[in-house]
C-alpha positions in Angstrom: 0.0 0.0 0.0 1.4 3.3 -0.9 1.3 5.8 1.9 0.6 9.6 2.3 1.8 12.6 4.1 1.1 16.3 3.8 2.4 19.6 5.0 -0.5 22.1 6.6 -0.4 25.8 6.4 -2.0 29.0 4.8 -0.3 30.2 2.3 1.3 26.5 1.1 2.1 27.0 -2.4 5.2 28.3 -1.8 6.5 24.9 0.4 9.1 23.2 -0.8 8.4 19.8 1.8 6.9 18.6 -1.1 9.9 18.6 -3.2 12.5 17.4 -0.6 10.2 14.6 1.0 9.0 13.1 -2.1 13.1 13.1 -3.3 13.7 11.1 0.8 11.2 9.2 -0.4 12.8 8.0 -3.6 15.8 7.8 -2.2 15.1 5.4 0.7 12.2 3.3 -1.3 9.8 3.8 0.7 6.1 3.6 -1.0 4.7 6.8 0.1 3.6 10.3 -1.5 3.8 13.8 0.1 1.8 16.6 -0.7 1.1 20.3 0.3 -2.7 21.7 1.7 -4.2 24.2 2.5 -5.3 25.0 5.8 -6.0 28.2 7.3 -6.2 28.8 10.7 -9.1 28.2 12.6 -10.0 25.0 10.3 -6.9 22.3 11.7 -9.1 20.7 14.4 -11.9 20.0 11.5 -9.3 19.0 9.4 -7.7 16.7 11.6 -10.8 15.0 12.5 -11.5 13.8 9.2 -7.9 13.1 8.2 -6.6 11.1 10.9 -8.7 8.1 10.6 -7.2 6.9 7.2 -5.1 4.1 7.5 -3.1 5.3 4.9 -1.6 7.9 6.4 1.6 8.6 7.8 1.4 12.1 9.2 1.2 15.6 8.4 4.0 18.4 8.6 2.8 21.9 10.2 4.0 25.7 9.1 2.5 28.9 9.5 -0.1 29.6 10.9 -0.9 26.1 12.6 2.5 25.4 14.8 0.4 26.8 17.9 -2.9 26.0 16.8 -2.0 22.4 16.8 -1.0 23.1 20.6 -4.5 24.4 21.4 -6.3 21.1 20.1 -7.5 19.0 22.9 -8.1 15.5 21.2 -7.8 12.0 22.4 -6.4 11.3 19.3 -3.3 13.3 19.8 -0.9 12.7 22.3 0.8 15.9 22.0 4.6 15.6 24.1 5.7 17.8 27.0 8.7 19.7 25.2 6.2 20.9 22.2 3.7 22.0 25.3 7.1 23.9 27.1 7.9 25.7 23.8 4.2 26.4 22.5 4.8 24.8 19.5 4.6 21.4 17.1 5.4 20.7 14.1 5.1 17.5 13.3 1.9 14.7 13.5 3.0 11.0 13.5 1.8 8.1 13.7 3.3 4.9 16.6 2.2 1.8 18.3 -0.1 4.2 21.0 -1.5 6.1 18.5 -0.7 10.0 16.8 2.1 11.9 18.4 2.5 15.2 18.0 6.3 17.1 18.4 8.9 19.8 16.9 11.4 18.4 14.8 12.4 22.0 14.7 14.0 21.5 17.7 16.1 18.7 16.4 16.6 19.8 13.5 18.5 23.2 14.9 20.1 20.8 17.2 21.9 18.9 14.0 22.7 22.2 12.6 25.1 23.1 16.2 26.2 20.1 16.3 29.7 21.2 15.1 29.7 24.6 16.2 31.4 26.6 19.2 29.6 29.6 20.3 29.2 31.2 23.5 26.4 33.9 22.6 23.6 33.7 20.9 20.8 36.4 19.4 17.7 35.2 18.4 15.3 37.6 16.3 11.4 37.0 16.7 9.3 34.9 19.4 7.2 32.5 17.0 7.4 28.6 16.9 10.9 28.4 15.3 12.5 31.3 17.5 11.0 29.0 20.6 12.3 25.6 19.3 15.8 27.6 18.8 15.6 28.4 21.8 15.1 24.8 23.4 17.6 23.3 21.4 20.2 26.1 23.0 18.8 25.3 26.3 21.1 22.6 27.7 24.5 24.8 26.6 26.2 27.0 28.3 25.5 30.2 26.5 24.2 33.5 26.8 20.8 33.8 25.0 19.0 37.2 24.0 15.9 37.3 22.9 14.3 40.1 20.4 11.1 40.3 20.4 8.2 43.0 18.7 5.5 42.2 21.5 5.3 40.8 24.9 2.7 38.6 24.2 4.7 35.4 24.2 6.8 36.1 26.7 5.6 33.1 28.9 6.1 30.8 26.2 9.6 31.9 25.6 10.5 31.7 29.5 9.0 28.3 29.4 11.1 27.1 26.3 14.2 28.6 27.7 13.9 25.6 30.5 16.1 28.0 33.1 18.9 28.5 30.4 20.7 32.3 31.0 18.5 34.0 28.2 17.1 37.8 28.4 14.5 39.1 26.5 14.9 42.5 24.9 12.1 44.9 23.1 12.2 45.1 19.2 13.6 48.8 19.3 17.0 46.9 20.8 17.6 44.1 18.2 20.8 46.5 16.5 22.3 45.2 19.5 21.8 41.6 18.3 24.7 41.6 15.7 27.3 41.6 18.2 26.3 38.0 19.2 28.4 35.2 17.6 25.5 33.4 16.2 22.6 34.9 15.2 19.5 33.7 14.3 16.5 35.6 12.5 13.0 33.7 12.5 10.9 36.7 11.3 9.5 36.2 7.6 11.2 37.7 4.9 8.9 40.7 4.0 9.2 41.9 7.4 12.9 42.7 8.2 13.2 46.5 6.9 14.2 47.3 10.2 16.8 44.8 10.4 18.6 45.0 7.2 18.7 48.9 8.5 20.9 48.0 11.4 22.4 45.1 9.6 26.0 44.2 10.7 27.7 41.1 9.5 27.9 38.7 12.7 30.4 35.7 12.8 27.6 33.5 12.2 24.2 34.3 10.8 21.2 31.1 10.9 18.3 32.6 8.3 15.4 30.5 8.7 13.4 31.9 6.3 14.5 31.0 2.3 11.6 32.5 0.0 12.1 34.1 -2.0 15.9 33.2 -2.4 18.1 34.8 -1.2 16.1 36.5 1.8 17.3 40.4 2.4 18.8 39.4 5.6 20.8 36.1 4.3 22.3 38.1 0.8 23.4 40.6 3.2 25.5 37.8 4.9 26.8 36.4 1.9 27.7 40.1 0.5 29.7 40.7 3.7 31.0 36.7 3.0 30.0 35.8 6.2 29.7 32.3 7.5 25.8 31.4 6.8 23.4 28.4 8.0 20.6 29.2 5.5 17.0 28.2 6.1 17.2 25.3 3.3 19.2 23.6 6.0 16.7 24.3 8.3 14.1 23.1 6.5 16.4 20.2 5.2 17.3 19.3 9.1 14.0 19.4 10.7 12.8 17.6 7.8 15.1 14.7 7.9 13.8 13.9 11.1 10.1 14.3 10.4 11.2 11.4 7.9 12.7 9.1 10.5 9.3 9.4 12.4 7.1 9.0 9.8 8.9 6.4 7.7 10.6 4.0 10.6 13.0 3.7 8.0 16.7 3.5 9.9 18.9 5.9 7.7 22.2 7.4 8.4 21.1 11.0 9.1 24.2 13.0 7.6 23.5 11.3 4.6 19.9 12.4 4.1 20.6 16.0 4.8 23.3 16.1 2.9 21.3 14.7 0.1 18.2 16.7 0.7 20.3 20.2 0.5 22.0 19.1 -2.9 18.3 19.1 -4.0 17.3 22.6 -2.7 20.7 23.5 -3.7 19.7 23.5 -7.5 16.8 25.7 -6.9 19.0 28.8 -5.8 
């Protein structure tokens, strides 16, 4: 039986899951299809309902604007686990022995990106789903974490991600300050950085997680000032890999996916 999995979010045509899942797919031989839908907020739970009782199914993937909507959903059907709770967060629905689980590869998938890397402070720009799962991957080092954020209105979430690590949180009007950290990391969406690329000074190492339209203001920047760069096709190419894994209970040597899965977005820069 061939099997199915989606990515959720409004506006989804511009998702590139499709693309790089489909291509793990292939490349691992698994039987399975992946596909992107439309779902705009407000509408999951309905969604869900329905969707979750076909047995062909493997799980869906979750972007804008359904990370914390997915949070909100009280369902028997999902077993949702206690870090995505922490950070506010999920983006992931998967199916094991109990049932659905719901988590945030994004964490993981951050997690892989540091996994080589020495830093000892860190800047992270917005308060949304992936700033918060940046932030909980962080949380076990030893490093000073600021915060920049445009409204206070997540500032329980972001305590509660941070898990006790030494992080401050600083008001939007502050974030020049931020390029003086030796990794920064910018989570707000592309169109809305004007006020960043103003104060805009090359950092030792810049994480974009955004990537459309390629390149992003903030990442070109970073490659103008030929800065080191994580872009946000290795984020999504990270975080992906293990959505895969859960999905798929296919063992696979991690490295190997991602490094396969970023030769693919690679071509579309």
């Amino acid at each position: 039986m061939t099997r199915r999995a989606a990515v959720l979010g409004s506006p989804i045509s511009h998702s590139l899951s499709p693309l790089i899942h489909n291509y793990a797919y292939f490349l691992l031989e698994y039987p399975a299809t992946y596909e992107a839908i439309e779902v705009k907020s407000g509408k999951l739970e309905e969604f869900l309902a329905r969707e979750l009782l076909s047995h062909d199914l493997l799980g869906f993937s979750l972007t804008m604007p359904l990370k914390e909507e997915l949070i909100q959903i009280s369902s028997p059907a999902l077993q949702i686990d206690l870090r995505s709770r922490e950070i506010n967060s999920a983006n992931t629905i998967y199916r094991d022995v109990e049932g659905w689980k719901v988590t945030s590869t994004d964490v993981e998938g951050f997690q892989f990106l540091f996994r080589d890397i020495s830093f000892s402070s860190v800047s992270i720009l917005g308060a949304g789903g992936t700033s918060r799962a940046a932030i909980a991957a962080l949380a076990e080092s030893n490093v000073n974490i600021e915060i920049y954020r445009r409204s206070a209105n997540r500032d329980a979430s972001i305590i509660a991600a941070a898990l006790g690590s030494n992080m401050k949180i600083k008001d939007w009007d502050r974030c020049a300050e931020a390029w003086k950290s030796d990794l920064v990391i910018n989570t707000i969406p592309a169109d809305q950085v004007s006020s960043l690329i103003k104060g805009y000074t090359a950092p030792k190492l810049f994480l974009d997680a955004t990537y459309s339209p390629w390149p992003p203001g903030l990442t070109k920047l970073q490659l103008e000032a030929k800065g080191s760069l994580i872009s946000g096709f290795e984020l999504l190419a990270a975080q992906a890999v293990y959505q895969i894994a859960l999905m798929t209970k296919v063992e696979f040597d991690k490295n190997w996916l991602f490094s396969e899965l970023i030769g693919k977005l690679d071509s579309l820069k």
